[in-house]
N, C-alpha and C positions, 0 to 999 in steps of 0.2 A: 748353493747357499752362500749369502753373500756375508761371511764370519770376519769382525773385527776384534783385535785387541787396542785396549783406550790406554789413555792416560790424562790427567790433568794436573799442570804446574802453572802456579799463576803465585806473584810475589816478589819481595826483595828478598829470599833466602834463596843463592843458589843452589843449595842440595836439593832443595826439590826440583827445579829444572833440570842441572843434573842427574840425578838421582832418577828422574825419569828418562833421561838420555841414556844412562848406563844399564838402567834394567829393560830398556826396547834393544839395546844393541845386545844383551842374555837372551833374547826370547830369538832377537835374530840368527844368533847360535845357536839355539837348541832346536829352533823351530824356521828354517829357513824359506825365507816366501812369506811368510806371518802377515799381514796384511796388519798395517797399527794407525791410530790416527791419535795423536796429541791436540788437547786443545789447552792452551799458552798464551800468556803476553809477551810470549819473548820466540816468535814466531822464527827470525832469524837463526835461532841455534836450531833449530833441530832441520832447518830448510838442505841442510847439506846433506840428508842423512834420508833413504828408504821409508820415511813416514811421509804420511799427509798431516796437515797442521789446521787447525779450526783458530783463529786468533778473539783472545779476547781483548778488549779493549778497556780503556779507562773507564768508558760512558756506560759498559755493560756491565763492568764489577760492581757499580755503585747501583746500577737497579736491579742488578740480582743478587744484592745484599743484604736488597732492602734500603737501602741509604747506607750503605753500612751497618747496621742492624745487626743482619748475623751472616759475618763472613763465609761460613761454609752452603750459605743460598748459591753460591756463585760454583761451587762442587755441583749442588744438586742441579742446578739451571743447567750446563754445560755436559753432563753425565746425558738430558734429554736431547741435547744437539747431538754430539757422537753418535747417539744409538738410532736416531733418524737417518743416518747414515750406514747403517747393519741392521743384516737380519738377524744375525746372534754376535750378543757382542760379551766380550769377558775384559773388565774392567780394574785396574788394579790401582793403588794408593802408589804414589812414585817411593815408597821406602818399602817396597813389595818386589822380587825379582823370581823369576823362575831358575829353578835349577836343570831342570831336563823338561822334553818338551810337553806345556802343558793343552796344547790343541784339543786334547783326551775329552775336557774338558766339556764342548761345544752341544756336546752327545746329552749330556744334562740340561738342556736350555731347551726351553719349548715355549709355547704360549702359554701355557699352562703350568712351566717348571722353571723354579728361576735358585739362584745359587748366592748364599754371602758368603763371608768369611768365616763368623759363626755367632751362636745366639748367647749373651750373655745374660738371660734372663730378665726379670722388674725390676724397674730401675728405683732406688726406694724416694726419688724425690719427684717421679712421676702421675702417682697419685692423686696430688693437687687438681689435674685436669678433670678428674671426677667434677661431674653436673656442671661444667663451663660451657660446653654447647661446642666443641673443638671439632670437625669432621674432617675426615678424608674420605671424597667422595660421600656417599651415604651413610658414610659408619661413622657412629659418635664415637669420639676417644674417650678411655676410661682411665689410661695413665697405669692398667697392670695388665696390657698387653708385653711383651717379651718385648728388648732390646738385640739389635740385629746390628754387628759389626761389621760398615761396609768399607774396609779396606779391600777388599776382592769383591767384586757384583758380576755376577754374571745372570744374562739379563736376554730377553726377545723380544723384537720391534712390536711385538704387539701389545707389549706391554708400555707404552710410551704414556698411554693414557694414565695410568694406575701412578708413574712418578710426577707426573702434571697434578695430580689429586695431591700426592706427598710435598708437593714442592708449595702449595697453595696452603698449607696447614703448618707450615715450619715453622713462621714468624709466631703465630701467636703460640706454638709451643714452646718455641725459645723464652720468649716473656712472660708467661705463666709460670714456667719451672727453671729459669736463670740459670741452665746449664747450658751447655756447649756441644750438646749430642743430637737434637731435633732432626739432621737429616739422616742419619742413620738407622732414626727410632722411626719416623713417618715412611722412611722407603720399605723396610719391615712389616710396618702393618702393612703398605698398600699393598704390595706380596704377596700377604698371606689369607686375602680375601676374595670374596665373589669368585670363589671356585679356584681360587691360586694358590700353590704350595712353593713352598720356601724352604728350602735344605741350607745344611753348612756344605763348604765346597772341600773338593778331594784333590786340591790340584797341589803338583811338585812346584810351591811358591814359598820362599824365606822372607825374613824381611828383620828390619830394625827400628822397631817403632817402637819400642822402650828405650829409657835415661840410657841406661847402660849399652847397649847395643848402638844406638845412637849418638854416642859417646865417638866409640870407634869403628862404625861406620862412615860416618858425615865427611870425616880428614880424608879415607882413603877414596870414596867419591869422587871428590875435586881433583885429590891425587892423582887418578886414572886418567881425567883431559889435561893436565899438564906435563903427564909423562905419553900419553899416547894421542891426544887432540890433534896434532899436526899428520900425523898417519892416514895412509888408503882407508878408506873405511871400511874395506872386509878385514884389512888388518886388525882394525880396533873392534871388532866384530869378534875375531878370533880371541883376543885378550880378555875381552869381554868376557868369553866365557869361560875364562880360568882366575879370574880377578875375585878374590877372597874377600868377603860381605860378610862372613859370617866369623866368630870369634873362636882362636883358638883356648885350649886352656892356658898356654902362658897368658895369653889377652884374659880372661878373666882374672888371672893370678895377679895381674898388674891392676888389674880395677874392683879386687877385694876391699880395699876404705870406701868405696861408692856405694853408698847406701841405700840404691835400686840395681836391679841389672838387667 
């Protein structure tokens, strides 16, 4: 079985670049051999490093944006290239890392069985698409189907069809309910249809994708290639997997005035 783990950074903020560099060289250590593919505009950084890289381009951000439209077209577009490339592939948000190895994982992936992060229920501004004529694939959207949080996908090549259906229905979701979640919420339905089931996933993954977390996260990221970038790369492989992501209590003590965490 030919099993990938992905990523995607594309952008002028390095911590997601990084941040995706640092949680493939964690999965490196916990899960050695990992087989990863990054797809990036910034192809160069990770070229030195045990991944394959899919490069995206200027010309491609803009037509899988839509024109710009809605930036995370360019997640959802790039999410089908990767998995063209694997027969099971387990996906992760670059502010996603694993702590021990999550390959366990692969065993939940089928044609028929596919994995998020988890379901946050209806969305309450979704609604509106009620009687617009919105499909994916066959099915009319109603707007109280469930929201599905895809920071973690784990996903099977047979399924490529089903996010090509989600990926063709984002735009006009986007502009009907002027939120910022359409592919999340369209790769969910496609999912959980025409015979497809959709679970939350089980896998040993942290992450910081809240204010607060994110806070003191982001500094110690960058942190990590300027204290260890120039190193063997099993070296920074090894450090990698003791490099602290996650917040102690003094670190919350110091970020009590922050008024998310």
């Amino acid at each position: 079985m030919n099993d990938f783990f992905g990523y995607i950074a594309y952008g002028d903020n390095e911590v997601y670049h990084f941040g995706a560099l640092l949680s493939a060289l964690k999965l490196l250590h916990n899960c050695p051999g990992a087989k990863i593919i990054v797809a990036t505009d910034r192809p160069e950084l990770f070229r030195p490093y045990p991944v394959e890289t899919i490069a995206i381009t200027a010309d491609q951000k803009e037509l899988m944006s839509f024109g710009w439209r809605y930036h995370f077209g360019i997640k959802a577009a790039f999410l089908i290239e990767i998995l063209k490339r694997a027969d099971r592939l387990i996906f992760m948000d670059s502010d996603h890392y694993p702590y021990v190895d999550p390959s366990r994982g692969f065993r939940q992936i089928s044609p028929t069985r596919s994995f998020m992060r988890k379901c946050e229920g209806e969305h309450r501004l979704y609604p509106v698409l009620t009687g617009k004529g919105v499909k994916i694939g066959d099915y009319t959207l109603t707007g109280h189907e469930p929201m599905w949080q895809s920071g973690i996908l784990g996903i099977h090549r047979a399924n490529v069809r089903a996010l090509n259906e989600a990926y063709s229905a984002m735009l006009a979701v986007r502009e009907l309910t002027n939120t910022d979640a359409p592919e999340q919420f369209c790769i969910g339905v496609a999912l959980s249809r025409n015979g497809l089931t959709l679970s939350r996933h089980h896998l040993p993954v942290s992450d910081y994708n809240t204010r607060g977390k994110k806070a003191f996260a982001s500094p110690r990221v960058l942190q990590f290639f300027k204290m260890y970038g120039d190193a063997p790369i099993a070296e920074q492989v090894r450090r990698a997997g003791w490099y602290r992501l996650w917040r102690a209590p003094m670190d919350l003590l110091r970020q009590r005035d922050r008024w998310s965490l």
